[in-house]
PALUM-963148 format. One record per residue (C-alpha): residue number from 0; residue in three letters; x, y, z. Coordinates in Angstrom, 2 decimals, decimal comma. Each point is the difference from the previous one (the first is absolute). Example, Ala and Ser with C-alpha at 12.3 -4.5 7.8 and 13.67 -1.06 7.14 Angstrom:
+------+------+---------+---------+---------+
| resi | resn |      c1 |      c2 |      c3 |
+------+------+---------+---------+---------+
|    0 |  ala |   12,30 |   -4,50 |    7,80 |
|    1 |  ser |    1,37 |    3,44 |   -0,66 |
+------+------+---------+---------+---------+
//
This chain:
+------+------+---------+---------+---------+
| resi | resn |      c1 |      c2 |      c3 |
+------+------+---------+---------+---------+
|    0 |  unk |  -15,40 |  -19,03 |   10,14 |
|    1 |  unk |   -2,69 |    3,07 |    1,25 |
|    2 |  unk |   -0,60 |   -2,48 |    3,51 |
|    3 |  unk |    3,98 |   -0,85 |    0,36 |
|    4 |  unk |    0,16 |    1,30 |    3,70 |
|    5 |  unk |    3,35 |    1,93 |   -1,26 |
|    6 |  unk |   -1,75 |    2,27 |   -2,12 |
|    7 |  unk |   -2,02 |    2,51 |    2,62 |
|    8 |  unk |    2,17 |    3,02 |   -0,85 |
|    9 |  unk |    0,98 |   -1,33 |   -3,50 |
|   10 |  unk |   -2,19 |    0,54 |   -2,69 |
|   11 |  unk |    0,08 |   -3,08 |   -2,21 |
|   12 |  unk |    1,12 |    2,30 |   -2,95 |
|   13 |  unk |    3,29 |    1,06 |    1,85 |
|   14 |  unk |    1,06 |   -3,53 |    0,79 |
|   15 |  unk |   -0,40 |   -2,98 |   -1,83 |
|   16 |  unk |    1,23 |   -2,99 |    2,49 |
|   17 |  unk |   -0,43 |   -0,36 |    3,36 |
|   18 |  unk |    3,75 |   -1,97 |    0,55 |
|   19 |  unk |    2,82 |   -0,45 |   -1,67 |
|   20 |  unk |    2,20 |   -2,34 |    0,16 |
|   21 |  unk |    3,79 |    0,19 |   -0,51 |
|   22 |  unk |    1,71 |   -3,68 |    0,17 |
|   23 |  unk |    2,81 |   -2,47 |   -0,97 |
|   24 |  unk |   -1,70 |   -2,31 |   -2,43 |
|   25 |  unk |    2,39 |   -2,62 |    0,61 |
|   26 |  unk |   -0,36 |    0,37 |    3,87 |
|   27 |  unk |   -3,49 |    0,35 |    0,45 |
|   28 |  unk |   -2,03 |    0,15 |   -3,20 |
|   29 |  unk |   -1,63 |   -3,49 |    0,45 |
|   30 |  unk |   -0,15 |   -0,14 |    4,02 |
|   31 |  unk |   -0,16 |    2,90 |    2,06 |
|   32 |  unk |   -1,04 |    2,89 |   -2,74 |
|   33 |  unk |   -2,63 |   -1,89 |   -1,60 |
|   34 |  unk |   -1,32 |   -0,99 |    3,26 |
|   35 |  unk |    0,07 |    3,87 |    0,74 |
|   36 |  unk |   -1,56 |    0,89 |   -2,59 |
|   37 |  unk |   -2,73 |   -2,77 |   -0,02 |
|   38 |  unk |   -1,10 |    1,02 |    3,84 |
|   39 |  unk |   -0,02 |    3,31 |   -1,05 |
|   40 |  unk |   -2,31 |   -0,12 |   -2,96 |
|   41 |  unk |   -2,54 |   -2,35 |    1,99 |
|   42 |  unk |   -0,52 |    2,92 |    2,30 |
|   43 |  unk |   -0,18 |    2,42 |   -3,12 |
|   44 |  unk |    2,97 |    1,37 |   -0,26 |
|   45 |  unk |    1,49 |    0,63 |   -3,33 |
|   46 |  unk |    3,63 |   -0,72 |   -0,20 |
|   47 |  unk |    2,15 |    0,43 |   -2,72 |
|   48 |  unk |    2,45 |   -3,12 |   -0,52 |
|   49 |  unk |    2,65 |    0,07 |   -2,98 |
|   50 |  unk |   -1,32 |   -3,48 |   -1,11 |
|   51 |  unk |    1,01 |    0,96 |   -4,05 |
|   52 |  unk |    1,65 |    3,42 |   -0,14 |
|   53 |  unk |    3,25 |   -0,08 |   -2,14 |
|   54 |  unk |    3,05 |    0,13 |    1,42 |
|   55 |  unk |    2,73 |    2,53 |   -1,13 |
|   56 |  unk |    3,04 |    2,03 |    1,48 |
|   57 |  unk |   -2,42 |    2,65 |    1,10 |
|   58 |  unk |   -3,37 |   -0,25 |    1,93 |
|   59 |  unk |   -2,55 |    1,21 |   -3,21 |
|   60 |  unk |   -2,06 |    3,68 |    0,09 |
|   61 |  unk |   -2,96 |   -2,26 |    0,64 |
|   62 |  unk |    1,31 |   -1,69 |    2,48 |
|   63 |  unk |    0,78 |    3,33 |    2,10 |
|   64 |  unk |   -3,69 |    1,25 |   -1,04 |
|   65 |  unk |   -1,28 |   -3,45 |    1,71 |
|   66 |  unk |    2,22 |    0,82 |    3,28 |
|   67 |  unk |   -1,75 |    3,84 |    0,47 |
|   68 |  unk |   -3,32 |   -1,03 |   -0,71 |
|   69 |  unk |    0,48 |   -2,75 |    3,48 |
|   70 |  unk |   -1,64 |    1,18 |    3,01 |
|   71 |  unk |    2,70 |   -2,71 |    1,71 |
|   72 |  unk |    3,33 |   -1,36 |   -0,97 |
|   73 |  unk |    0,47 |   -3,31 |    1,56 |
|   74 |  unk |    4,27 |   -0,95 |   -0,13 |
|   75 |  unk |    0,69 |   -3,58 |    0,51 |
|   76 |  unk |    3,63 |    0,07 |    0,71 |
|   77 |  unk |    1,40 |   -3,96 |   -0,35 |
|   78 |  unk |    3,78 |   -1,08 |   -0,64 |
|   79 |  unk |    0,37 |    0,96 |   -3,11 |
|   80 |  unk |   -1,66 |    2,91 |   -0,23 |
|   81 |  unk |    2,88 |    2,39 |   -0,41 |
|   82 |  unk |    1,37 |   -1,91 |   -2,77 |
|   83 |  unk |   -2,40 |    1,09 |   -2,44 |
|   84 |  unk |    0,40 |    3,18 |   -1,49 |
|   85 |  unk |   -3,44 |    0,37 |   -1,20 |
|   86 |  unk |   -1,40 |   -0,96 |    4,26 |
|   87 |  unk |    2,89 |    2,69 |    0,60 |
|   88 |  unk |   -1,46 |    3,28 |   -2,59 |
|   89 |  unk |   -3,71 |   -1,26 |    1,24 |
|   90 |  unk |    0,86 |    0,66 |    3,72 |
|   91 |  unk |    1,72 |    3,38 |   -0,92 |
|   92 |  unk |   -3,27 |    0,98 |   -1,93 |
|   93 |  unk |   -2,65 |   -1,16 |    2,46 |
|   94 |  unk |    2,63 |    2,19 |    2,74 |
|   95 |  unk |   -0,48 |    3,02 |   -2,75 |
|   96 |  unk |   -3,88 |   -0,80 |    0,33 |
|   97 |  unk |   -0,10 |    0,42 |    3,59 |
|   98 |  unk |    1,88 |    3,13 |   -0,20 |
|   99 |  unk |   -2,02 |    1,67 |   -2,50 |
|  100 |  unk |   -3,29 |   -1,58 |   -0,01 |
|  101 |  unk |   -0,92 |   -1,29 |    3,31 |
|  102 |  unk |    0,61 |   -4,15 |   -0,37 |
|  103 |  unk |   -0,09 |   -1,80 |    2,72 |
|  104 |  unk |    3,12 |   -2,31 |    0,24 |
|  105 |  unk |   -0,26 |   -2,97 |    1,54 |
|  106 |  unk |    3,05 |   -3,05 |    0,31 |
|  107 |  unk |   -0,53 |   -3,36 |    0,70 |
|  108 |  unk |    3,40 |   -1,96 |    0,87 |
|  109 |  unk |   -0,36 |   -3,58 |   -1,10 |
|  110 |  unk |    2,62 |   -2,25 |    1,34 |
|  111 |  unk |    2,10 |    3,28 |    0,38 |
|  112 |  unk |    0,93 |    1,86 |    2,73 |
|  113 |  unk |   -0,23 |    3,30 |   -0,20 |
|  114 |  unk |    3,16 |    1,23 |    0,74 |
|  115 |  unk |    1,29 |   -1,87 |   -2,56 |
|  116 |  unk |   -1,67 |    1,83 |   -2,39 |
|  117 |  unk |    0,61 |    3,42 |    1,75 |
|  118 |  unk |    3,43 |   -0,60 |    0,78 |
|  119 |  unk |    0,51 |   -1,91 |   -3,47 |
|  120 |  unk |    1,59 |   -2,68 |    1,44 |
|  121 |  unk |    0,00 |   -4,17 |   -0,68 |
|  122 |  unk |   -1,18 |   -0,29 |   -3,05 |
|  123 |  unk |   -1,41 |    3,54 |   -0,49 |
|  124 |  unk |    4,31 |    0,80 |   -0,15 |
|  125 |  unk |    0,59 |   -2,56 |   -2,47 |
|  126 |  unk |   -2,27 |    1,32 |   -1,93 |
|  127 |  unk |    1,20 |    3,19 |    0,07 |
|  128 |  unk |    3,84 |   -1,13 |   -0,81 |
|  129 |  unk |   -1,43 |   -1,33 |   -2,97 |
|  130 |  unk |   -1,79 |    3,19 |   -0,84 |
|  131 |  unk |    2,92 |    2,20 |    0,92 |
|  132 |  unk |    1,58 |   -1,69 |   -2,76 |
|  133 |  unk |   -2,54 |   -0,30 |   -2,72 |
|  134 |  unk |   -0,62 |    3,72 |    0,12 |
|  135 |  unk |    3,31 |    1,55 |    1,49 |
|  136 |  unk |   -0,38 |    2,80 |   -2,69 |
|  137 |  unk |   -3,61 |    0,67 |    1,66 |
|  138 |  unk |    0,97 |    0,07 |    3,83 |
|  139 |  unk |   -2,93 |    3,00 |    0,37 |
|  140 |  unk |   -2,26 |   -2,62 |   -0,92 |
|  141 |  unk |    1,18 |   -2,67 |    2,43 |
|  142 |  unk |   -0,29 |    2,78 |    3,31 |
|  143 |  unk |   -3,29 |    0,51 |   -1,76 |
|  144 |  unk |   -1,05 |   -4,04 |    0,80 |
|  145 |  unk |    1,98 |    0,34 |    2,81 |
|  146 |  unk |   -1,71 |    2,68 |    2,01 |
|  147 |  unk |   -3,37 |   -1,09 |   -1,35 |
|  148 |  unk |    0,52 |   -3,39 |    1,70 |
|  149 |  unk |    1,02 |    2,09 |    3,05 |
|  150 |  unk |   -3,22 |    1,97 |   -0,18 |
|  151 |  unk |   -2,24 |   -2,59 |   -0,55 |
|  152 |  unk |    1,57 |   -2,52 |    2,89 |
|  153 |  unk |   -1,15 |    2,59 |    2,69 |
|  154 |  unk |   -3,08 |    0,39 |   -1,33 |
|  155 |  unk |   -3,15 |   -1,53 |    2,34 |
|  156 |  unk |   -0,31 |   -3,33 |   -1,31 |
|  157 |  unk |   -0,02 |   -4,05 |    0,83 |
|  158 |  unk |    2,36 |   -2,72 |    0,42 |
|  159 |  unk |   -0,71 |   -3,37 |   -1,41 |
|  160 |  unk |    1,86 |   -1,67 |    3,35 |
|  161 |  unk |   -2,82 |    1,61 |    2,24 |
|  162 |  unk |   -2,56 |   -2,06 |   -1,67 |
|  163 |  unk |    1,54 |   -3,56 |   -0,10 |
+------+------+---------+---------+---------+
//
């Protein structure tokens, strides 16, 4: 980690990956992240990658610890991003870490546009009908997802479509 080329202000203490990586398993996990993550560790970058954390309702203390000690938050937004609650809470958390601790946020849009997932349209509204639903006694908690996803979509970042 001490010759990662993202750690010249950073002392290795303060931050214990270089990247990490925020994904839809079932979108990317076995194409696109992994591929991510493999380039990224051949040029010594260490990337965190949720190959075999537990899943619950809520993203885990640890979890959050492993977001603030990232020098980088890589987002892969895909199609079914926003229907996962736990891609949803780890978005508004990495946003948190930006605020308060200097992460760098940086979405990739694969095989989405990005006004989609601004706008939450296509797919990204489906999704959110569905949510609306599931936790209409928690509507604070949906505007949280849904201005995160806001956020995050005019963020700097790349679009899969530009590289095909």
């Amino acid at each position: 980690m001490a010759s990662s080329p993202f750690y010249s202000a950073v002392s290795p203490r303060e931050k214990r990956y270089d990247v990490f990586l925020s994904f839809r398993g079932e979108d990317t996990r076995n194409q696109f992240a992994s591929y991510l993550d493999a380039a990224l560790s051949d040029k010594q970058i260490l990337c965190f990658i949720d190959h075999k954390l537990e899943r619950g309702d809520e993203i885990s203390p640890t979890l959050r610890k492993t977001i603030d000690e990232s020098t980088i938050s890589i987002i892969i937004f895909s199609e079914n991003y926003a229907a996962s609650t736990w891609c949803l809470d780890e978005l508004v958390q990495i946003l948190e870490a930006k605020k308060t601790n200097g992460l760098i946020v940086m979405p990739i849009f694969y095989g989405i546009d990005p006004t989609i997932v601004r706008r939450q349209e296509g797919c990204y509204k489906v999704a959110f009908a569905a949510l609306d639903q599931r936790f209409k006694d928690r509507m604070e908690k949906v505007h949280q997802w849904r201005a995160a996803l806001t956020e995050a979509a005019t963020l700097c970042g790349l679009n899969s479509k530009d590289f095909r």
